[in-house]
Wavefront OBJ file of the C-alpha trace (Angstrom):
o trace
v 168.006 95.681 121.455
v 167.782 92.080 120.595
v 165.113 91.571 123.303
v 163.083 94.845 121.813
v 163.688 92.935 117.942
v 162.374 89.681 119.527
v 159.182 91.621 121.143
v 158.418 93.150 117.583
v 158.767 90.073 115.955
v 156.362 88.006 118.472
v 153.760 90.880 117.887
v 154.246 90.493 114.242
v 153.425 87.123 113.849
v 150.124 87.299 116.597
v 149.014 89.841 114.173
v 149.874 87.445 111.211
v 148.405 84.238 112.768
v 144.980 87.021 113.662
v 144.980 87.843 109.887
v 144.856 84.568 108.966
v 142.221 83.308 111.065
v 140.116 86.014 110.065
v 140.493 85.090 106.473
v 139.884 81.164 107.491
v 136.137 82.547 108.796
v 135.902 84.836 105.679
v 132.854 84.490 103.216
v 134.907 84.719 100.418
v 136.924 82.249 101.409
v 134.161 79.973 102.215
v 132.609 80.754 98.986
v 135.933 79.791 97.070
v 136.560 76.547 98.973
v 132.524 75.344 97.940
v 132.707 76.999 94.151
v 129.444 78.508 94.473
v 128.343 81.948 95.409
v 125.134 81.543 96.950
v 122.942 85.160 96.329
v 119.758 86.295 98.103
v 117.499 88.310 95.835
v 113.849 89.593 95.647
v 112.329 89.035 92.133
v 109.478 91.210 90.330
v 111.529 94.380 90.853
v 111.781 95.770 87.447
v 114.558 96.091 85.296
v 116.785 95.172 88.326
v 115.616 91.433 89.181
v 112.165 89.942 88.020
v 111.210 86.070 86.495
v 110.643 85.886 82.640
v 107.103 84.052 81.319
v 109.229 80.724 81.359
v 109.978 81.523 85.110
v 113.827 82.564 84.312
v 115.479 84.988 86.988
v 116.824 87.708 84.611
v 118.272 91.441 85.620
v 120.149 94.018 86.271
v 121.350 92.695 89.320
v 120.746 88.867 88.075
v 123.838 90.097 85.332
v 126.239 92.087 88.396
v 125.689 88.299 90.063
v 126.838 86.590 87.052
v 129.874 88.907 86.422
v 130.901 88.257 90.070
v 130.635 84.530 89.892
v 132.858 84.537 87.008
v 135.135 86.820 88.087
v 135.215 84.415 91.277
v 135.617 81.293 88.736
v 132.741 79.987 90.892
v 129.280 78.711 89.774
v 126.299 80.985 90.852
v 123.123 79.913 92.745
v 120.264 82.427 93.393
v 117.649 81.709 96.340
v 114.598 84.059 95.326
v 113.428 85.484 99.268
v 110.877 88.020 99.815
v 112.445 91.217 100.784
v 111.060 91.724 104.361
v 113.089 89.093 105.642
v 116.205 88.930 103.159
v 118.741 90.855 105.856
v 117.195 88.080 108.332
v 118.167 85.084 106.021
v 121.365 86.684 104.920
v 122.569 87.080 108.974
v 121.492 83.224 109.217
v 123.237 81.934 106.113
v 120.733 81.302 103.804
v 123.055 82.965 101.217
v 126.255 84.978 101.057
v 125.172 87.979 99.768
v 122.403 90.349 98.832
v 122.392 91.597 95.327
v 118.606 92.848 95.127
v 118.072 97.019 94.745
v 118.993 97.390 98.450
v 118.486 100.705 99.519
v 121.842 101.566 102.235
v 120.489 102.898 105.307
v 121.779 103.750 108.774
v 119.024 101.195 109.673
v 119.993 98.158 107.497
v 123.919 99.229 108.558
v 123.361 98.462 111.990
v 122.814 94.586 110.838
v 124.775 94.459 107.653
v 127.598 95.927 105.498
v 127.510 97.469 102.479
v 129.931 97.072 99.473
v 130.650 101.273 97.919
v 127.189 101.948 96.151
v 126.738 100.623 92.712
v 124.085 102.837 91.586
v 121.945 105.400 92.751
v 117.710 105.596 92.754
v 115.142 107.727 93.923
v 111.655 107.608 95.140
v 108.888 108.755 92.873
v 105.402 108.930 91.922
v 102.851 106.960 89.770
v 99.760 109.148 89.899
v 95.974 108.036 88.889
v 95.562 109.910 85.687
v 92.349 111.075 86.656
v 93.806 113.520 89.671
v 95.839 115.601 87.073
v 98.327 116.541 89.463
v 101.902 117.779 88.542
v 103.870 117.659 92.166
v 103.409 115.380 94.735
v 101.995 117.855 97.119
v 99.100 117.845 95.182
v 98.214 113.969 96.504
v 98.940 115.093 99.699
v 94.622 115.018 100.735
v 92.434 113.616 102.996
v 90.696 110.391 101.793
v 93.920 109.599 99.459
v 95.081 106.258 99.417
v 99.180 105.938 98.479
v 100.023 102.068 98.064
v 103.700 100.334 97.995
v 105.767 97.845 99.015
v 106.129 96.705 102.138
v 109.364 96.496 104.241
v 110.663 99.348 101.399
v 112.252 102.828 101.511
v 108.977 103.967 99.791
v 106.842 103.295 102.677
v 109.213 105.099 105.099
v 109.320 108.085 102.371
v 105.772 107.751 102.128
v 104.689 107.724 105.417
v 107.506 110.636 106.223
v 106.527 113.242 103.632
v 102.190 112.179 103.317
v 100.671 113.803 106.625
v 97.228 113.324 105.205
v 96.819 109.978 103.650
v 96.598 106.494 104.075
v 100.018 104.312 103.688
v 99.029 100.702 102.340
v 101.453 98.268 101.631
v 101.475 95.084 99.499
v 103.501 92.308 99.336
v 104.599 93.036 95.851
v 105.021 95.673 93.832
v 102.943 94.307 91.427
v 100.023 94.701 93.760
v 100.289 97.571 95.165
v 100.277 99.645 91.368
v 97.652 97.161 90.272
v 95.438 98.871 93.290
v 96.116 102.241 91.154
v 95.161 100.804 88.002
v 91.979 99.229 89.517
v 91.196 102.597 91.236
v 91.348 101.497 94.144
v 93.942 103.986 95.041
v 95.102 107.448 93.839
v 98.782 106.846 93.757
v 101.400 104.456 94.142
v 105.313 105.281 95.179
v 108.848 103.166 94.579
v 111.982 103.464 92.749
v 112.242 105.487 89.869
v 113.675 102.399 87.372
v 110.704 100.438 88.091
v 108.549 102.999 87.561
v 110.274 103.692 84.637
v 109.585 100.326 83.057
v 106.270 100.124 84.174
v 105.758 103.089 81.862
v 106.953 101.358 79.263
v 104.793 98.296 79.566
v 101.319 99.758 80.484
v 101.423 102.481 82.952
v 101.006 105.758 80.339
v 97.539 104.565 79.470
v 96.361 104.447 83.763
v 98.661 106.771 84.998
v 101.131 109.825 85.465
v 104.376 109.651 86.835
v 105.698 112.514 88.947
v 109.756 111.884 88.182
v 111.178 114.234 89.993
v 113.086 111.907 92.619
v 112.075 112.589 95.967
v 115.166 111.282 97.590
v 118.442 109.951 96.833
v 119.032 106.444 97.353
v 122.440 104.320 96.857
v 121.824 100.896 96.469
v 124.360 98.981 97.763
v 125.364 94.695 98.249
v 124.676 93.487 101.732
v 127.289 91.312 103.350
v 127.165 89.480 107.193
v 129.071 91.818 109.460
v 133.173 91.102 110.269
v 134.560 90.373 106.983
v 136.719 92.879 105.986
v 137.878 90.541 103.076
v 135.049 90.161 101.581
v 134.103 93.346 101.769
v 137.428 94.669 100.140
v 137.342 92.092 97.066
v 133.575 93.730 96.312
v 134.698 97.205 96.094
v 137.718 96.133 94.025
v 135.145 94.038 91.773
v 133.110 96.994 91.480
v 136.066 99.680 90.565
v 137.219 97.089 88.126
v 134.008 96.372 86.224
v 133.175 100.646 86.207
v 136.715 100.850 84.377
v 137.093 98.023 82.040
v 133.597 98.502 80.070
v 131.036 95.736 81.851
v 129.385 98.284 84.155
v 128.393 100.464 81.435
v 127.204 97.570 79.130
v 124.892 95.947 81.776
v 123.279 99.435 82.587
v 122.459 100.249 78.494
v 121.124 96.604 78.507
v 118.367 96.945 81.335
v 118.077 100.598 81.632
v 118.474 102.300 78.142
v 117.325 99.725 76.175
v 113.989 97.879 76.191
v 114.488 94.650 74.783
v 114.395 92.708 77.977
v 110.597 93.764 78.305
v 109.273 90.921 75.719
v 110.716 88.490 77.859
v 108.373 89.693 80.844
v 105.238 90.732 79.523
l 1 2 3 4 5 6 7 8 9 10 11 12 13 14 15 16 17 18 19 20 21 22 23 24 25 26 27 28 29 30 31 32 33 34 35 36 37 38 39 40 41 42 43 44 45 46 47 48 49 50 51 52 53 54 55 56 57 58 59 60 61 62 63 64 65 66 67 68 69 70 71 72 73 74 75 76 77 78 79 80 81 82 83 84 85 86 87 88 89 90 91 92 93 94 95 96 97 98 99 100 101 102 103 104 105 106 107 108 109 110 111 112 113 114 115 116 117 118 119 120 121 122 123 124 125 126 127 128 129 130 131 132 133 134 135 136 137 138 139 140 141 142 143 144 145 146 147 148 149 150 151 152 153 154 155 156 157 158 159 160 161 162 163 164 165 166 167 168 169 170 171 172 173 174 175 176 177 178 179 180 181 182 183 184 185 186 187 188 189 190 191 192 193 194 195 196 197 198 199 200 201 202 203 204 205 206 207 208 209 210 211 212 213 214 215 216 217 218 219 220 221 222 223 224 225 226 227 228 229 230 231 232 233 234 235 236 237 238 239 240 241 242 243 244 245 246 247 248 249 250 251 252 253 254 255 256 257 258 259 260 261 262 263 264 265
C-alpha cells in the first residue's frame, strides 16, 4: 500500500513540475514578467482597426486590446503588419497576439489557436450602382470584374461562389472599392461592418450594397500554438467582459454609433 501511495505521489508531482514548466514557456506569463502585451494588427479595416487623420490607431479591436492590457495591469504596444503575413510574424514573435477581424478557419487553425469567437461577420456585396442588381447572382457575368483584399476570406468566397468573373485583389481594402468607385470594376466583396461604414462615409452615392451575408464568419484572437494558459485566461477575459457591461459598450461605440467616423474622414 505504502509503495502504491509513494508511486501516486511521484506521478503527482512529475505532473506538477510538467504544469509548471509549461506555464514558465507560457505567453502570458512572458507577457506579465515584461508588462507589455505586444498585439499584431492590420489597420484600415473599418470600424474594427483603422489610423485617424493624425495617424492614431483607433477601433473596435484597438478598444478589446486596451481592455485586455488593463485587465492584465500591463502597458499595450501595437505593431501595425499587413495581413498576408500577420499569422507568419505572430508564429515568429513579432507580437503575442492577433487582435485584427481574423476570420477562424480550419486553414489558419492548422498554424494558430483561436480564443472562443468574439463576434461574428459575413461576406457581402458593394455593387456599381449602375448594374442595378438586387442578389449577387446577378454579378455573376462574363467580363465582370469583383475586387478585394488579398490574403482575405472574401477572395476565397469570391473565387468559390463567382464561376464567371475575374477575382482581383488589392493590397488594401481601400483600393480595391476605390477600383468600384473609379469604374474600373463592377463590384467589390468583404465584411459586412466595413461595408457598413463605408456606406456611411461615401459609398450610397457610387454604389449598392447587397447585405444579405453570404457566409458566416467568427472572428476570433490568434495565439502561437501550445499554450493552454494563455488560451484559457482569453476565454475567461472574454466571458467576463460579455457579462459585466464592456462588451456591449465597445460594440454601440464602433458599430451603432457613428461618431468615430469624423476622426477618419
Amino acid at each position: 500500500m505504502k509503495k502504491i501511495v509513494a508511486f501516486l505521489m511521484f506521478c503527482a508531482a512529475f505532473v506538477y513540475a510538467d504544469d509548471v514548466n509549461l506555464w514558465k514557456k507560457s505567453t502570458l506569463n512572458t507577457i506579465l514578467a515584461k508588462g507589455e502585451l505586444v498585439v499584431g494588427l492590420d489597420p484600415g479595416y473599418m470600424p474594427f482597426e483603422m489610423k485617424t487623420k493624425k495617424g492614431e490607431l483607433i477601433g473596435f479591436d484597438v478598444d478589446m486590446a486596451k481592455a485586455m492590457a488593463e485587465a492584465m495591469g500591463v502597458k499595450l504596444k501595437l505593431v501595425p503588419t499587413e495581413y498576408d503575413s500577420i499569422i507568419a510574424s505572430l508564429t515568429t514573435n513579432k507580437f503575442d497576439i492577433v487582435i485584427s477581424a481574423m476570420t477562424i478557419t480550419l486553414e489558419r487553425n492548422l498554424k494558430v489557436n483561436f480564443a472562443k469567437p468574439y463576434i461574428n461577420i459575413g461576406q457581402t456585396l458593394l455593387a456599381a450602382k449602375k448594374h442595378k442588381v438586387k442578389k449577387w447572382q446577378d454579378l455573376d457575368k462574363k467580363g465582370f470584374i469583383i475586387t478585394t483584399k488579398l490574403g482575405v476570406t472574401g477572395e476565397i468566397v469570391a473565387k468559390r461562389m463567382f464561376k464567371n468573373v475575374q477575382v482581383k485583389t488589392f493590397n488594401t481594402e481601400a483600393e480595391a472599392v476605390q477600383e468600384v468607385i473609379n469604374g474600373n470594376a463592377d463590384a467589390f466583396i468583404y465584411d459586412k461592418p466595413f461595408n457598413d461604414a463605408f456606406m456611411l462615409q461615401k459609398g450610397k452615392n457610387f454604389v449598392v450594397h447587397l447585405s444579405d451575408e453570404l457566409t458566416y464568419e467568427p472572428l476570433g484572437w490568434a495565439i502561437r500554438k501550445g499554450d493552454p494558459d494563455f488560451l484559457n485566461w482569453l476565454n475567461n477575459f472574454l466571458n467576463q467582459i460579455k457579462h459585466d457591461g464592456t462588451y456591449d459598450k465597445l460594440y454601440e461605440k464602433w458599430f451603432v454609433n457613428n461618431k468615430w467616423l469624423a476622426q477618419v474622414m
